[in-house]
C-alpha positions, 0 to 999 in steps of 0.5 A: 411627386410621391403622396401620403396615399401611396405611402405605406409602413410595414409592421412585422412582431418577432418572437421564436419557436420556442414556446409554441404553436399556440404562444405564436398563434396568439401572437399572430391574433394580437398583432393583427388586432392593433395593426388594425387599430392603427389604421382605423384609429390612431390617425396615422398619416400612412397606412400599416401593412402587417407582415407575416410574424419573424421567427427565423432568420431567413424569413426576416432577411426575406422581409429586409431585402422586400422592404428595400424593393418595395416602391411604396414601403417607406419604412418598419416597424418592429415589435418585438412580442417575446423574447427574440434572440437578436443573432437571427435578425442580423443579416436581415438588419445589415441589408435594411436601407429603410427607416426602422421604428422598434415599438416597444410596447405589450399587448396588455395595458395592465399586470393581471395580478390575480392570475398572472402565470409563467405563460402569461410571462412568456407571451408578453414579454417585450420588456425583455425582447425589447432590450435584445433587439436594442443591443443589436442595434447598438452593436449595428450602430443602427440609425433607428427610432424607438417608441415606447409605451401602450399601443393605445396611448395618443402619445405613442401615435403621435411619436410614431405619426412623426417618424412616419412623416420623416419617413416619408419626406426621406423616401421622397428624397431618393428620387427629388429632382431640383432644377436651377436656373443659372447658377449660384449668386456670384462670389457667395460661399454659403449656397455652394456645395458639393452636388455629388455629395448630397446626392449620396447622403440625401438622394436628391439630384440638382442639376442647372437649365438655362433660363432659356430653356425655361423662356421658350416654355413660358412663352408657349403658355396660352393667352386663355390659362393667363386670363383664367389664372389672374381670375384666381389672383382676383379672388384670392388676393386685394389688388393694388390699384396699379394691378387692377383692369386699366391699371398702369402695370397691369401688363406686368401682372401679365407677364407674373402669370405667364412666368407662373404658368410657364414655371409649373409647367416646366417643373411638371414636365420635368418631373421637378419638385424644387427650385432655384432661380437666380436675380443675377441670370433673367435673359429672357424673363421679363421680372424676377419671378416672385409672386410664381415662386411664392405660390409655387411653395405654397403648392409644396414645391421646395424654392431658394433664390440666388442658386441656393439649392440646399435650401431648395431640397431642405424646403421640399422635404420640410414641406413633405413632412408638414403636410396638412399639418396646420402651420406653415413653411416659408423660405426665409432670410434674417433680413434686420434686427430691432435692438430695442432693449429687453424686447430684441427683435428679428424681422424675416423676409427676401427680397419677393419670394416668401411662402403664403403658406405662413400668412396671418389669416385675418387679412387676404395678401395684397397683390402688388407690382412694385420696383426691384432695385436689383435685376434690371428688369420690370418691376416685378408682382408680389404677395404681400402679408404679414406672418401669424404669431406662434412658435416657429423654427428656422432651419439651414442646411450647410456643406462644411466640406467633409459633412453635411450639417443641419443646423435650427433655432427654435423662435416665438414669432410675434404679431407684427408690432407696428405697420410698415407701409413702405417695405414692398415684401411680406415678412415676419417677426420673431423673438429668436430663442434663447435671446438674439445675441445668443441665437446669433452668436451660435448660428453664426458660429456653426456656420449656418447659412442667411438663408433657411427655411421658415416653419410653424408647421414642424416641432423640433422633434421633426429634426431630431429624426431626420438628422437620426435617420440620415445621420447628419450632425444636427445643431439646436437653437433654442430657450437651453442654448448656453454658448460655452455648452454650444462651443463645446458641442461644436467641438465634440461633433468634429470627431463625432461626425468628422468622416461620416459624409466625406 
């Protein structure tokens, strides 16, 4: 799976001969010192790689068609210090396959009034390259970012920290490799969809493993690595009771650290970074593998139930772009509501299968085995815990036939109000935004799905750019919903986006 340490984005200036050796001298030394201070002190997540300065149109095609080639390359950014006339970049800007970032910054922070002269003007003059090379974008209809600001600025770093993480996620979708275990939950709409589609828009590829072929590796797993690995659970977690030594189901604790083991190891083998698995196809397995997935997810490996696969995919790369971000990414479900009057409540959960990741650190998860109605098998381990209060947002990636849609509600996750001593699950609580009967009205009528992906780790600016990039419709939730404005929306984008991923 490809890691921040392997990341790298190319930064590139354009100007032109026309003011000189000495004006594209300075350039040079200018575009070096803040490459330099990116890597040293903006605290960006991936390293910048200063390229060689763009003043003629073969050497920009040249540099497009590396950024395509290069492995690691995972995006560009350019910064247009003069006046670059944009005819020369077109060629170069048709072949890009790579996210593009114009920083539309200038060397100096201040206006030298007393001593500001023509050539000072020439030489920094992104205010008017800027806006060349915006038209071309324009005209391209390029997916492209843009920051804008001085090059010091927290704000500038933080807006282009976020674009290099989408950047990163999206690169490491081109070679995402999701796995399925059976297929999808009998007679459910929603988690089908078109593979073939999704692998052309996204790049990911999903294909289906019999559950057999993932038993015979669970049962090569060693007695010792099972032993070692409930020593983990033992430090990690409180152990009910019936887990513990001599317990009555300590075998079926057991068995949840041979399917954990077995799980990873076929992922690993196979070079896997998401998953599904399905309560309906267990031949083989001895439970429903719960607290495996739980702990899986939160090693970053994308997971849905019930065959869902987009969700899987959408898990991965949110868990990507969040990483060692404070904050965590769950895969979740809209299980029940509370209608108590003014204070609407929605309580998230699945039937095992939630990420540690979001958990409230006051108190360590409690590992317990408890019966599953469902599966017909043993009763299965699990993590058990309550979520941390904050913002958060829920996101569903949906196939509407003729498009992929991405559809977010921004929530205010609360402290869980009263215990719940009898539900065997972890599980959050949330104020979705603007109001239930609004969120739930909106989302129902884009079509998103019940399940999504769970995240207090990623703003809402995370979606905004992964939808720009990919150019995929895009459906926000949240404390400015008005649903005759939302209708309309939803209207708007079927021309909008009607024939972009047939």
């Amino acid at each position: 799976m490809f890691v921040y340490e392997e990341a790298e984005i190319w930064f590139v200036a354009g100007s032109q001969h026309l003011y000189g050796p000495e004006s594209l001298e300075q350039i040079k030394k200018n575009i070096q010192l803040v490459s330099e201070y990116f890597n040293k002190e903006a605290n960006l997540p991936v390293r910048i790689v200063l390229k060689p300065l763009a003043t003629k149109p073969d050497e920009i095609y040249r540099l497009c068609q590396e950024v395509n080639y290069s492995q690691n390359c995972v995006g560009l950014i350019t910064w247009l210090h003069t006046f670059s006339p944009a005819k020369m970049w077109i060629n170069g800007l048709t072949q890009l396959q790579k996210p593009l970032l114009q920083l539309h910054t200038q060397f100096n922070e201040l206006v030298p009034w007393d001593s500001m002269d023509m050539d000072f003007m020439n030489l920094n003059q992104t205010a008017h390259g800027g806006r060349e090379f915006g038209f071309i974008g324009s005209r391209m209809r390029l997916a492209h970012s843009i920051v804008t600001g001085y090059w010091k600025d927290k704000e500038v770093h933080e807006k282009i920290a976020k674009w290099m993480r989408v950047c990163v996620a999206i690169h490491e979708e081109k070679t995402m490799k999701v796995v399925r275990f059976g297929d999808n939950m009998r007679e459910v709409a929603v988690t089908e969809g078109n593979k073939v589609s999704a692998q052309i828009k996204f790049g990911y590829s999903v294909n289906t493993h019999a559950v057999g072929d993932l038993v015979s590796v669970i049962n090569s797993i060693n007695n010792s690595d099972i032993a070692q690995l409930i020593e983990e659970y033992e430090t990690l977690y409180q152990i009910s009771p019936v887990a513990q030594v001599n317990g009555p189901k300590r075998q079926n604790l057991i068995e949840a650290a041979k399917i954990e083991l077995g799980i990873k190891t076929f992922l690993e083998q196979g070079n896997y970074s998401a998953f599904t698995t399905t309560f309906e196809d267990l031949y083989g397995l001895a439970q429903l593998p719960g607290l495996a997935v739980q702990r899986l997810m939160e090693k970053g490996y994308g997971f849905a139930a019930e065959g869902d696969w987009k969700t899987a995919a959408l898990l991965r790369t949110m868990k990507v772009m969040a990483k060692d971000l404070s904050g965590g990414t769950a895969f979740m479900e809209d299980y029940t509501y509370d209608f108590t009057k003014g204070n609407e409540l929605v309580i998230g959960s699945h039937m095992l299968e939630v990420c540690p990741s979001i958990t409230d650190d006051e108190v360590k998860p409690l590992l317990d085995i408890q019966p599953l109605g469902i599966g017909n098998k043993a009763d299965p381990a699990r993590l058990i815990f309550a979520s941390k209060p904050g913002y958060a947002i829920n996101a569903s990636l949906i196939d509407i036939g003729n498009r992929f849609r991405l559809i977010t509600n921004a929530l205010q996750t609360i402290k869980q109000p009263y215990p719940l001593p009898n539900l065997p699950v972890a599980c959050t609580v949330w104020k979705p935004l603007p109001s239930l009967d609004i969120s739930a009205e909106a989302w129902i009528l884009a079509g998103g799905a019940h399940h999504s992906v769970y995240t207090q780790a990623l703003s809402m600016d995370y979606f905004r750019l992964y939808a720009q990039l990919h150019n995929i419709e895009l459906l926000v939730i949240d404390e400015n919903t008005e649903m005759c404005n939302f209708r309309n929306e939803l209207r708007w984008n079927e021309i909008a986006y009607g024939n972009t991923n047939a």
